[in-house]
Structures are given as structure tokens and as C-alpha cells.
Residue frames as qw, qx, qy, qz and C-alpha x, y, z in Angstrom:
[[0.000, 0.888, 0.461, 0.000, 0.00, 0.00, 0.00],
 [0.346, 0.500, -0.151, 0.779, 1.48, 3.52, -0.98],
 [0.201, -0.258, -0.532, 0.781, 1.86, 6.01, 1.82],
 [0.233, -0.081, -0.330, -0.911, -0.79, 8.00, 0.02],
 [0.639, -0.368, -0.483, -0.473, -3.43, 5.70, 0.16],
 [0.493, -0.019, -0.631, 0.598, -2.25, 5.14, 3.86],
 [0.101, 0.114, 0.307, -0.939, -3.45, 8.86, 4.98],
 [0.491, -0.169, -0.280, -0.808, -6.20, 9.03, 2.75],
 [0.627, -0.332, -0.675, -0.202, -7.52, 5.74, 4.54],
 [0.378, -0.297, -0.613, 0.626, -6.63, 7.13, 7.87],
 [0.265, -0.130, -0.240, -0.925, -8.43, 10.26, 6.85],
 [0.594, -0.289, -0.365, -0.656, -11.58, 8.34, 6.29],
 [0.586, -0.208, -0.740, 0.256, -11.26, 6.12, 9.15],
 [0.080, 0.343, 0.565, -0.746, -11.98, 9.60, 11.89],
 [0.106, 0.593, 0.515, -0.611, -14.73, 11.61, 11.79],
 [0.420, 0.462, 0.543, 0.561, -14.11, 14.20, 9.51],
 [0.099, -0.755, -0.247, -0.599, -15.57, 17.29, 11.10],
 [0.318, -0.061, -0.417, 0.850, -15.45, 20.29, 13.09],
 [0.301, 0.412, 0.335, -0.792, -18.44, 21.84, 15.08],
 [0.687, 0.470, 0.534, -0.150, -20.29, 19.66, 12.26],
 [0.631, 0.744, -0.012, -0.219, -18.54, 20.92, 9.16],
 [0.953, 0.063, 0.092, 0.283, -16.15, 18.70, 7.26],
 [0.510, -0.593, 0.218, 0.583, -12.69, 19.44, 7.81],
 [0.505, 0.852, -0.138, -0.009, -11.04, 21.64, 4.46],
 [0.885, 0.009, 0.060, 0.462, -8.36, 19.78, 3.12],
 [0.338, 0.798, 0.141, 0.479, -7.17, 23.38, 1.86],
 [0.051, -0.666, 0.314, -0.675, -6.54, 24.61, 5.79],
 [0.781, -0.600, 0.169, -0.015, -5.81, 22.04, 8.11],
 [0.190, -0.857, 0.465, 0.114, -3.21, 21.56, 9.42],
 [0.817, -0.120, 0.501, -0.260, -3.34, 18.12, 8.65],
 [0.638, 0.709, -0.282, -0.104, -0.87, 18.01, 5.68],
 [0.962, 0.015, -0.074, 0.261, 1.75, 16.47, 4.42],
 [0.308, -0.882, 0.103, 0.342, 4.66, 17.52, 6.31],
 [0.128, 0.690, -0.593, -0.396, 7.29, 16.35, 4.16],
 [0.538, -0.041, 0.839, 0.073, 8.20, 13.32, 1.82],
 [0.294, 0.234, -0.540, -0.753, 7.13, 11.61, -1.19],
 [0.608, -0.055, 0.577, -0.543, 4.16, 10.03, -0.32],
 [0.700, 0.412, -0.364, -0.456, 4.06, 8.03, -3.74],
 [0.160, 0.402, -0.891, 0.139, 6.27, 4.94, -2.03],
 [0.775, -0.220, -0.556, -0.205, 5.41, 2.27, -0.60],
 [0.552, -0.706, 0.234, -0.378, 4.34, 2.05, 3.20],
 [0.612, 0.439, -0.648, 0.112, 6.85, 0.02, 5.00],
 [0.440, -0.034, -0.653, 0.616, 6.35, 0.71, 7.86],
 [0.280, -0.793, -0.256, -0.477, 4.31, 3.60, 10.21],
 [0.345, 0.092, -0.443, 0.822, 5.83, 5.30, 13.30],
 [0.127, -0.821, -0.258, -0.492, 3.36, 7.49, 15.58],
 [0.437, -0.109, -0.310, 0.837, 4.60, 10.09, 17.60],
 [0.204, -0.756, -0.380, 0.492, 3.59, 13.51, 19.48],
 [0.030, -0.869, 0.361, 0.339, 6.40, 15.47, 17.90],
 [0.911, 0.333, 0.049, 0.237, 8.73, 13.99, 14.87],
 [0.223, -0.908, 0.319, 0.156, 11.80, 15.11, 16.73],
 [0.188, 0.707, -0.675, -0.097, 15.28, 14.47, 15.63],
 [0.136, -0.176, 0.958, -0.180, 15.63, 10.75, 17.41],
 [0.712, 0.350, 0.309, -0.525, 12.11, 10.37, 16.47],
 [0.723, 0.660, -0.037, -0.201, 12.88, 10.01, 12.88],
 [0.165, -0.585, 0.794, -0.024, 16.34, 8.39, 13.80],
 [0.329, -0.204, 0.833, -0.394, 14.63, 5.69, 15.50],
 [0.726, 0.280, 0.437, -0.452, 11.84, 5.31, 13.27],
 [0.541, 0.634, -0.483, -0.270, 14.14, 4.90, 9.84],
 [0.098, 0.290, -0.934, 0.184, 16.15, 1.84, 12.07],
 [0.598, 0.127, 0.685, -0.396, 12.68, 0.15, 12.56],
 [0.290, -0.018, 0.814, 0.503, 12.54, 0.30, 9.36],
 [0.350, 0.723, 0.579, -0.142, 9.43, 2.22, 8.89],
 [0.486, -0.156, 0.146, 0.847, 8.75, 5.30, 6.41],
 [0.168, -0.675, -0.398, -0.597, 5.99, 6.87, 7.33],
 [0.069, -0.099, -0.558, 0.821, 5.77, 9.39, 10.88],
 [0.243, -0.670, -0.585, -0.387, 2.38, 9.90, 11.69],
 [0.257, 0.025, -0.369, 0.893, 2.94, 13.12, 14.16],
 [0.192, -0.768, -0.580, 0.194, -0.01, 15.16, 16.27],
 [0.073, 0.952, 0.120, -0.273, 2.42, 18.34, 15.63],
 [0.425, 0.892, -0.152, -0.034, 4.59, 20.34, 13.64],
 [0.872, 0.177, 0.038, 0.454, 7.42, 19.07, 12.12],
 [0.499, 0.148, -0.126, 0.844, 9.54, 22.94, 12.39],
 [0.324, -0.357, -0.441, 0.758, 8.48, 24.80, 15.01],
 [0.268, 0.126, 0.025, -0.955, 5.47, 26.81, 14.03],
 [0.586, 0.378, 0.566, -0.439, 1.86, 26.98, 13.18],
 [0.682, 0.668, 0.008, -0.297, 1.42, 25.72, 9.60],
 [0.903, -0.063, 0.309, 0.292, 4.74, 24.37, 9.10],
 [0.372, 0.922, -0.110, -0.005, 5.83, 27.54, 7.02],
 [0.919, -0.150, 0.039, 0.363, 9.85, 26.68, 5.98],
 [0.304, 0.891, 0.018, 0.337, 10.39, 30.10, 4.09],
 [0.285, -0.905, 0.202, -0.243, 11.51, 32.15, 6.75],
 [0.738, -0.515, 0.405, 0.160, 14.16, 29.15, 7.70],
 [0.814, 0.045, 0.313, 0.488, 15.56, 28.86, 4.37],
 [0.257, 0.894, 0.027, 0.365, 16.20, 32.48, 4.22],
 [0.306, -0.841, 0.431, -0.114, 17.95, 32.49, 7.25],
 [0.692, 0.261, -0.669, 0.072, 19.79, 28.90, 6.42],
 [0.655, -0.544, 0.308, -0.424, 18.83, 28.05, 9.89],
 [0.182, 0.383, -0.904, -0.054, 21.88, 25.20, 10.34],
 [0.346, 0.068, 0.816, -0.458, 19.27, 23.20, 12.94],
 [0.740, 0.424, 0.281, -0.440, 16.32, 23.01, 9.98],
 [0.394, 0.637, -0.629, -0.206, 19.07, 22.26, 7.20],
 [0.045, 0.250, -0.961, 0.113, 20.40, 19.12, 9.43],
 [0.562, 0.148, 0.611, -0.538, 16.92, 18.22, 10.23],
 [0.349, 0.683, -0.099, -0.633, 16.18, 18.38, 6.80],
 [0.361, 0.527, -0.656, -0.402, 18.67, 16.53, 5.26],
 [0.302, -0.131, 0.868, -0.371, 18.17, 13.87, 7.77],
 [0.712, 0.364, 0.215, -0.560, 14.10, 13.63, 6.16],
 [0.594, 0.635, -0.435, -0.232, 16.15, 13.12, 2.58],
 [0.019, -0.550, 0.827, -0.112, 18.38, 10.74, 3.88],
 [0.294, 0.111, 0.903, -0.293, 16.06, 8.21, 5.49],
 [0.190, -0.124, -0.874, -0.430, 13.17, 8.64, 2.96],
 [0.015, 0.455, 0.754, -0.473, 10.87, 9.40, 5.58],
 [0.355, -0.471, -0.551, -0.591, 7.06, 10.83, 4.84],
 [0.093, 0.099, 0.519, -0.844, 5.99, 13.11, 7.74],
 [0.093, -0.605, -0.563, -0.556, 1.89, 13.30, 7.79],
 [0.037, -0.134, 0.537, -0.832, 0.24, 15.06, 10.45],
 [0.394, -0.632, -0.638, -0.195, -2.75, 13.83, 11.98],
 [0.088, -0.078, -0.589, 0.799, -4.55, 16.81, 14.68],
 [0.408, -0.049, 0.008, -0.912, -7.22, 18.05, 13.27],
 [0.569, 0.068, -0.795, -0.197, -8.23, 14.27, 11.89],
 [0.444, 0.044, -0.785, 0.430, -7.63, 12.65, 15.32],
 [0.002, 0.237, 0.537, -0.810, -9.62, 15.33, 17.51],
 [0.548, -0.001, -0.228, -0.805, -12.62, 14.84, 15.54],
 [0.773, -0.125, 0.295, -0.548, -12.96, 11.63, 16.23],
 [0.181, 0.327, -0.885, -0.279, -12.45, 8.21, 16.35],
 [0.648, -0.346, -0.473, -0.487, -15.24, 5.54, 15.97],
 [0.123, -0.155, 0.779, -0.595, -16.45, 4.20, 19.30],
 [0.258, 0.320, 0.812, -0.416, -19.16, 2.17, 20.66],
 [0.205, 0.751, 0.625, -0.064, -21.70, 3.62, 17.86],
 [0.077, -0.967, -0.225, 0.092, -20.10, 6.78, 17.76],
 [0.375, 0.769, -0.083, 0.511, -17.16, 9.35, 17.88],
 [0.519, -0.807, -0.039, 0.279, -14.42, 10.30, 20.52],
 [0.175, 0.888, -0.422, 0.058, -11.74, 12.74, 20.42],
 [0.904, 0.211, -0.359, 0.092, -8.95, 10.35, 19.97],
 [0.287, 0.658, -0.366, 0.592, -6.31, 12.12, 21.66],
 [0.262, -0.367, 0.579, -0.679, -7.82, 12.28, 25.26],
 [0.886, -0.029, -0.221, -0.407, -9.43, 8.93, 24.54],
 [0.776, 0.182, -0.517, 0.313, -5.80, 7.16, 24.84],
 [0.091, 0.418, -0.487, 0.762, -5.24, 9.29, 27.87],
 [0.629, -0.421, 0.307, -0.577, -7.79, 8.02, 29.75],
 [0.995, -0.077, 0.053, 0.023, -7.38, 4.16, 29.37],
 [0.562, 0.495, -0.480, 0.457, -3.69, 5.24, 29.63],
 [0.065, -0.451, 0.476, -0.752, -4.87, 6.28, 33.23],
 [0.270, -0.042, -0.961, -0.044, -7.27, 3.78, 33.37],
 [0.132, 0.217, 0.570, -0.781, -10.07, 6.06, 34.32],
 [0.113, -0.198, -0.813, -0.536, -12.48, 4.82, 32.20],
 [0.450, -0.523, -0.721, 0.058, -15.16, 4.24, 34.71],
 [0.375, -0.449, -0.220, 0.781, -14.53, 7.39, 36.05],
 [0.189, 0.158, 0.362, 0.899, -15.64, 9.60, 33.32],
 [0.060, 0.637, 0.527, -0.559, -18.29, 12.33, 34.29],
 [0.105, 0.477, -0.265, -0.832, -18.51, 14.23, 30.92],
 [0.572, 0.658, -0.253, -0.419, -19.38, 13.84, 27.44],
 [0.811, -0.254, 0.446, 0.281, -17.51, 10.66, 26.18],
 [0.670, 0.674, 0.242, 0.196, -16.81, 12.33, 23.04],
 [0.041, 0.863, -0.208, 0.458, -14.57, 14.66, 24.76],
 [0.803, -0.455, -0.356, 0.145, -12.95, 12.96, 27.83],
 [0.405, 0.468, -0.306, 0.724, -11.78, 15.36, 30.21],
 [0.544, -0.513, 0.172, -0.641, -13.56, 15.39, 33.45],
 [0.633, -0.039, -0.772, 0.049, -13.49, 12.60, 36.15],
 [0.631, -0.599, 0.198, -0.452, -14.88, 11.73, 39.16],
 [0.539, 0.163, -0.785, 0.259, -12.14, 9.43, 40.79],
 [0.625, -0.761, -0.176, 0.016, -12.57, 8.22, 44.62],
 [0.341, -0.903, 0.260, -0.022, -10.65, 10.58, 46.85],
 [0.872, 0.180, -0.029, 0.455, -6.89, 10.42, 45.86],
 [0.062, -0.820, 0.046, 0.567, -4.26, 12.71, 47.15],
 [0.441, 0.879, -0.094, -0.153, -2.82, 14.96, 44.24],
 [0.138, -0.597, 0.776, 0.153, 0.90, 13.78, 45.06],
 [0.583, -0.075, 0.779, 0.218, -0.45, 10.32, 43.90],
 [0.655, 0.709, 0.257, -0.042, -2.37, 10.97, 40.78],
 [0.028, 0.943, -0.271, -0.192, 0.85, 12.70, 40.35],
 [0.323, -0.469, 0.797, 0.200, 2.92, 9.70, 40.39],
 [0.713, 0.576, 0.298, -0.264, 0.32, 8.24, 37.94],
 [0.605, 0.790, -0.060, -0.079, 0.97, 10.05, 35.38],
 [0.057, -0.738, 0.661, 0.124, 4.94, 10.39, 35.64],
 [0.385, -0.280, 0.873, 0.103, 4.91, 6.51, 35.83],
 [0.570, 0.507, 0.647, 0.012, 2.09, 5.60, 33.07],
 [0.409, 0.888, 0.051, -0.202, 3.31, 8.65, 31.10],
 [0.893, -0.141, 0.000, 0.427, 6.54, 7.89, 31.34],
 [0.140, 0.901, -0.036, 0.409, 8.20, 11.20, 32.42],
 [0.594, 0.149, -0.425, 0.667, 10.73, 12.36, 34.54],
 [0.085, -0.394, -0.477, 0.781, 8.81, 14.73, 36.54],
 [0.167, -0.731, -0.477, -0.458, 5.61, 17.23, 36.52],
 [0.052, 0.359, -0.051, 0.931, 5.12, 20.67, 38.39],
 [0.243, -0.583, -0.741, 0.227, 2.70, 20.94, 41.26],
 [0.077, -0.230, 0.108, -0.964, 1.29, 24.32, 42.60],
 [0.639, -0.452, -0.056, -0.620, -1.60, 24.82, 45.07],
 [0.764, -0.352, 0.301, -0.449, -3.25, 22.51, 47.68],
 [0.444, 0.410, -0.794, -0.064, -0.52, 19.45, 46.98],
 [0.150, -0.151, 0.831, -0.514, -1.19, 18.16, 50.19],
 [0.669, 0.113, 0.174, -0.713, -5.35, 17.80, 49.55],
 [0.156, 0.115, 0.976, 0.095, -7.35, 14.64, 48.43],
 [0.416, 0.228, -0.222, -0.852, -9.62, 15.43, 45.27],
 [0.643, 0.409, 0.646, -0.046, -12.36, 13.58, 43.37],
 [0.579, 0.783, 0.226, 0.005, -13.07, 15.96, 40.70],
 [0.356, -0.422, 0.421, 0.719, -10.22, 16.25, 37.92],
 [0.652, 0.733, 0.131, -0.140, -9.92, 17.84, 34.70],
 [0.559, 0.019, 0.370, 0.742, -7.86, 18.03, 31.86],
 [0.262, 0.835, 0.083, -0.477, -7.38, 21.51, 30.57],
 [0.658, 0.568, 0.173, 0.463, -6.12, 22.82, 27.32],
 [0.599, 0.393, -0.147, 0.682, -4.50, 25.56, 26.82],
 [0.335, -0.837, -0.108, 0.418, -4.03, 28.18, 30.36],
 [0.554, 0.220, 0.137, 0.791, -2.12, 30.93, 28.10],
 [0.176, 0.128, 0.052, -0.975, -4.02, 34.32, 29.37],
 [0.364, -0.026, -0.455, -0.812, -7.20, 35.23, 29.02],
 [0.311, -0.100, -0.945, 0.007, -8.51, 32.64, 31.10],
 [0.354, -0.111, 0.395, -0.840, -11.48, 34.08, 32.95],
 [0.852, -0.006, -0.221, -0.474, -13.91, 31.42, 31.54],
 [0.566, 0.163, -0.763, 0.265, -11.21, 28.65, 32.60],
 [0.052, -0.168, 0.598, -0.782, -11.54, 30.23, 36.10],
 [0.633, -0.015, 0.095, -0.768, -15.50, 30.09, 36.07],
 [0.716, 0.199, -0.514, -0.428, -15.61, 26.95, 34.86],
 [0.281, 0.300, -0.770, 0.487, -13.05, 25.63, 37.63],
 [0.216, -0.084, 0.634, -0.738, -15.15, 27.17, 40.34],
 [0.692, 0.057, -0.054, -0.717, -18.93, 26.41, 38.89],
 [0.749, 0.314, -0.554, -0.185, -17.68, 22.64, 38.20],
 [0.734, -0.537, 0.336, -0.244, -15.95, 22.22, 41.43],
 [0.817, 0.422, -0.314, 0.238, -13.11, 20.83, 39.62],
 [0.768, -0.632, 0.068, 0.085, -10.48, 20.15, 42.54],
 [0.475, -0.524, 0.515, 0.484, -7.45, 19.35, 40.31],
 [0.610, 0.782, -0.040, -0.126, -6.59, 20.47, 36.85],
 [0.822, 0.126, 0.483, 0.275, -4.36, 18.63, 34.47],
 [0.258, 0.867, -0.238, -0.353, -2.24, 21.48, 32.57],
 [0.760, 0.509, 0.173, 0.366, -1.26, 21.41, 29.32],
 [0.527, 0.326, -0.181, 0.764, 0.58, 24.68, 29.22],
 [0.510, -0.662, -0.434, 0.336, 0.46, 26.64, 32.31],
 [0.394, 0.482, -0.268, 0.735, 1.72, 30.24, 32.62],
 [0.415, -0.033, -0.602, 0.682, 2.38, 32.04, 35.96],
 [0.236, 0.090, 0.366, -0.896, -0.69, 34.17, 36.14],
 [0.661, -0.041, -0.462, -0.589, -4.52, 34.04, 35.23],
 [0.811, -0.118, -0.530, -0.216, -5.56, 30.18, 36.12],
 [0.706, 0.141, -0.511, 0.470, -2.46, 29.61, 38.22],
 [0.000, 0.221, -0.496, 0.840, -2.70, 32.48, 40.85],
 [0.719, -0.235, -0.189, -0.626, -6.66, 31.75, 40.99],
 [0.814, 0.026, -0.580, 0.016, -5.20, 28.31, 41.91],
 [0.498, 0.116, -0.634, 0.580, -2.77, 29.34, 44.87],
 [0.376, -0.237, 0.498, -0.745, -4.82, 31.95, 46.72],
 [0.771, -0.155, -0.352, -0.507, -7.17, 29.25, 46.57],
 [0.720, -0.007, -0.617, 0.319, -4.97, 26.72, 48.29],
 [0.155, 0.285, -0.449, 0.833, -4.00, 29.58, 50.77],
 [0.542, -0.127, 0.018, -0.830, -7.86, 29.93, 51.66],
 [0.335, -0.197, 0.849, -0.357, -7.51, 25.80, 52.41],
 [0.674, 0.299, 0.093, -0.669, -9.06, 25.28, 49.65],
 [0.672, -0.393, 0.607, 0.158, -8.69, 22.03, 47.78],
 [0.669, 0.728, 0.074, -0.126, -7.26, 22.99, 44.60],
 [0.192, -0.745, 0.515, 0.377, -4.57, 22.63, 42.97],
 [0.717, 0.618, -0.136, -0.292, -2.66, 21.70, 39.44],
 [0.723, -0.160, 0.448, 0.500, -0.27, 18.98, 37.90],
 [0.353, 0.791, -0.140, -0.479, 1.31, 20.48, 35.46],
 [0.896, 0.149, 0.397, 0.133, 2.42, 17.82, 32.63],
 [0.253, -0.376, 0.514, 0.729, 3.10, 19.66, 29.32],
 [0.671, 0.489, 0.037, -0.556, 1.29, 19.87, 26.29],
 [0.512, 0.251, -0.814, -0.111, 3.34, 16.95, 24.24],
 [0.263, -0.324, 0.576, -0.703, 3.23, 15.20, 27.43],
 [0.526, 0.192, 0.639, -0.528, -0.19, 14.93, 28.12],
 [0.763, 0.426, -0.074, -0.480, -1.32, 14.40, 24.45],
 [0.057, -0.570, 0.818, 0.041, 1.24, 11.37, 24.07],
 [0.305, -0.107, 0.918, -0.229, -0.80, 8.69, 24.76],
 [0.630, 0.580, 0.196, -0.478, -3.30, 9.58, 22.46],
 [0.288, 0.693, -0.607, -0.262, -0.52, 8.92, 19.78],
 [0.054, -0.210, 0.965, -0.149, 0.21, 5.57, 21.72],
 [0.535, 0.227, 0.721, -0.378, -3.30, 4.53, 21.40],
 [0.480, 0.610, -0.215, -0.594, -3.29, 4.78, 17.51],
 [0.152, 0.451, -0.853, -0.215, -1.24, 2.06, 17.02],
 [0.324, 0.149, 0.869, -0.343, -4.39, -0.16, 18.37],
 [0.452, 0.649, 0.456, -0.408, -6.66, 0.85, 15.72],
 [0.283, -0.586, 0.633, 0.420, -4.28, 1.05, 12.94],
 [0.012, -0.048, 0.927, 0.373, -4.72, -1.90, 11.06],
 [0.289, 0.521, 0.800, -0.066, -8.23, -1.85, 11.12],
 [0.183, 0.820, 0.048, -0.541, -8.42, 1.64, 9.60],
 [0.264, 0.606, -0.562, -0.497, -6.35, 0.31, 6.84],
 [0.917, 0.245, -0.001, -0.316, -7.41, -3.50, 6.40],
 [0.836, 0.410, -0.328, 0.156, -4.10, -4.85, 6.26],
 [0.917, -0.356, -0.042, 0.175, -0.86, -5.38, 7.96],
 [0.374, 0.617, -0.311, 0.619, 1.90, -2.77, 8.21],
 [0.626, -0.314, -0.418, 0.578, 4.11, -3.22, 10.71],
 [0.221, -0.748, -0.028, -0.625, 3.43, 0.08, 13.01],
 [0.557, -0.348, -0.499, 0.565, 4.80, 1.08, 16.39],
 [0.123, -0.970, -0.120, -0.169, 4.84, 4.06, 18.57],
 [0.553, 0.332, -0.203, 0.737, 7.67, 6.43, 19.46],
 [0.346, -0.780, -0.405, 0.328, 7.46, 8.31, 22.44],
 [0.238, 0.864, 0.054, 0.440, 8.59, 11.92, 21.42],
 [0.564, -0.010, -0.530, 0.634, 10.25, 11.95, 24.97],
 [0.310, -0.802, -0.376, 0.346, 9.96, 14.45, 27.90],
 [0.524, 0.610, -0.175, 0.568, 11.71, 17.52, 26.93],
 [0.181, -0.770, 0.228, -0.568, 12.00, 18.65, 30.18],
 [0.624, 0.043, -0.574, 0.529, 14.76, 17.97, 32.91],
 [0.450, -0.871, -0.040, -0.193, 13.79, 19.29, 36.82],
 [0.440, 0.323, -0.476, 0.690, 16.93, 20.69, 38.78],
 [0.600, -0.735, -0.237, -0.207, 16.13, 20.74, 42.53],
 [0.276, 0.632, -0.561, 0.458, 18.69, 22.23, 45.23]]
């Protein structure tokens, strides 16, 4: 099977749509990042990120297709211009590295977070693998189309913490607020980047106890979070990462795989890695 007909069957295999209207091949993001997708599939790789060792690791399995959740050079849209005007040395070696090995970036995000089939239906694929990565199936209190709420029994925050580090396989995660407390209600957020006054409402109206950051900055969500703790309240965040936390969604593709394509290509998953190293005095 060519790598072509690969996407196009992984295409038809989610959903297809956003807020009901069918994704536009024209403007997602969901392109080919690089490659010649005319070969033959040999192989399939999914990953978070298609980082340097990514695409090492996946040419010495012998695959030559990356099936990534984000950008392949470090922006929105993948735009390369602006790096081969400056001859950025770090996109050049990346670059040649693609050419070398033959490899065939696609992205799958939009694709993936529309939906994959389920029970009768559609879930977002992404936070689908994250939850039966956490095994909180039975736990879900939302939408299943969307899994990001739970109602767990009382757990303190330092374990759910060790959860994730050990089922995500990470080297550490950020705390802030009420560490000490024992929640029920968790969420996964998206993005805390400013602006976050509806996060905040939502927090407090929901009675969400502990929130699951993706990216996290230092005000907005995050101070809402500490005077809270200070006030003995029992709130408080893990912070993960945004690769991170969307990892396992990647790792749960590889289960559904072959049935989206009818056949047998050898397919694994590549963890993109932590990128992040904690220094404690």
C-alpha cells in the first residue's frame, strides 16, 4: 500500500468534522509535512512530535511513514520560508536527515480530535488514549466524546501525580496549590495561556479540585489556583506539558491502525520523549 493511500484511509477512518462541518483539506493543518508520499508504506511510526531521534529511531525500525499530532519545524502551519532564508543550520540538518532516510511526515490533529469511531459513535482520539492510559475509564463524568472530566474516589494529588509520571513515562511534573489535599473531581485543561477568565469560572462552577495542565503560565488560572490553596481550599494543578499529556493519544493509535487500513503494516509508537529535565537544590 502507498503512503498515500495510507493517509487518505486514515483520513476516512476519523470523523471528519469540526463543530459539524467537514474538515477543508485546503486549511488544516493536517498536511503532508514532508516526503514523497508516492512509495510504498513500509512501515508507520506514531509520535507527538517527529523530533530528531524520532525520525532516527523510526528509519532503524525500518518504517517510512511518521504519523505526528504536531509540527514538524516549530510553528503553526509548518511555514519553511523564513528558515531557508535564514539557512537556519538546525532546519538544514533536520532536513537533510528527512532526505536521507526517505521518511514521509503526515500530520494527523485536526483528523484525530474529531474523532475516532467508538461504541456507535465518535471520541476525540487524543484524550481517549489518555484516559485508558490512566485507566479512568469508569470514572468519566462528561461527554464521552470529549474525555476530560473525572470523578475518581478521593486520591491525594501527590499520587495521581505519580500516575501520570509513571504511566506517562516522564521524569517529573510541576505541582502548585493545595498538593497536600485529596480530590475527586479532575480535569484536563487545554491551553491556560491568558485570558482565562472562563477557565476560572468553569473551575469554580464545576468544582473541579485538580486540573491537568497542558501549558500553564504564571498568572490568570495559576494564581486563581494558589490563593485558593491559601484559603484551604482544595485545589490545585499537575502540570504535565502539552506533548506530554497528548502522548498517549498517539500511543493509542497504534491499536486501531490496522483496522483503519485492512491490512498489515508493521506500526509502532515512538514516544517523542519528555523535553523537560527538573533541577532541585
Amino acid at each position: 500500500m502507498k503512503i498515500s493511500e495510507v493517509i487518505q484511509k486514515m483520513k476516512q477512518y476519523h470523523r471528519g468534522t469540526v463543530r459539524g462541518e467537514p474538515i477543508d483539506e485546503a486549511t488544516t493543518r493536517d498536511q503532508i509535512l514532508y516526503g514523497n508520499p508516492d512509495q510504498e508504506c513500509t512501515g508507520i511510526v506514531t509520535t507527538c512530535y517527529a523530533s530528531v531521534d524520532v525520525i532516527r529511531k523510526a528509519h532503524a525500525s525500518g518504517a517510512n511513514l511518521i504519523i505526528s499530532h504536531e509540527a514538524l519545524f516549530w510553528n503553526h502551519g509548518d511555514h519553511t520560508d523564513w528558515l531557508e532564508a535564514a539557512q537556519n543550520k538546525t532546519f538544514l540538518a533536520k532536513k537533510q536527515l528527512l532526505e536521507e532516510t526517505g521518511m514521509v511526515v503526515w500530520r494527523d490533529h485536526d483528523y484525530i480530535h474529531s474523532g475516532i469511531p467508538m461504541n456507535g459513535g465518535y471520541v476525540d482520539g487524543i484524550f481517549h488514549g489518555v484516559m485508558v492510559t490512566l485507566g479512568w475509564e469508569k470514572y468519566l463524568s462528561c461527554d464521552p466524546a470529549r474525555p476530560m472530566v473525572f470523578e475518581l474516589p478521593e486520591t491525594p494529588v501527590k499520587e495521581i501525580g505519580r500516575q501520570i509520571i509513571e504511566k506517562f513515562h516522564l521524569t517529573g511534573l510541576k505541582m502548585l496549590g493545595n498538593t497536600e489535599a485529596k480530590v475527586r473531581k479532575v480535569a484536563i485543561a487545554g491551553h491556560i495561556l491568558g485570558g482565562d477568565n472562563d477557565t476560572i469560572t468553569w473551575i469554580e462552577q464545576e468544582g473541579i479540585e485538580l486540573v491537568i495542565a497542558m501549558e500553564l503560565i504564571d498568572f490568570t488560572v495559576s494564581e486563581y489556583i494558589r490563593d485558593s490553596a491559601m484559603l484551604q481550599r482544595s485545589k490545585a494543578i499537575l502540570a504535565v506539558g502539552h506533548f506530554n499529556t497528548e502522548e498517549p493519544g498517539m500511543e493509542y493509535m497504534v491499536r486501531y491502525i490496522p483496522e483503519a487500513l485492512g491490512t498489515a503494516i508493521p506500526c509502532r509508537y515512538i514516544q517523542s520523549g519528555d523535553m523537560y529535565e527538573f533541577m532541585t537544590v
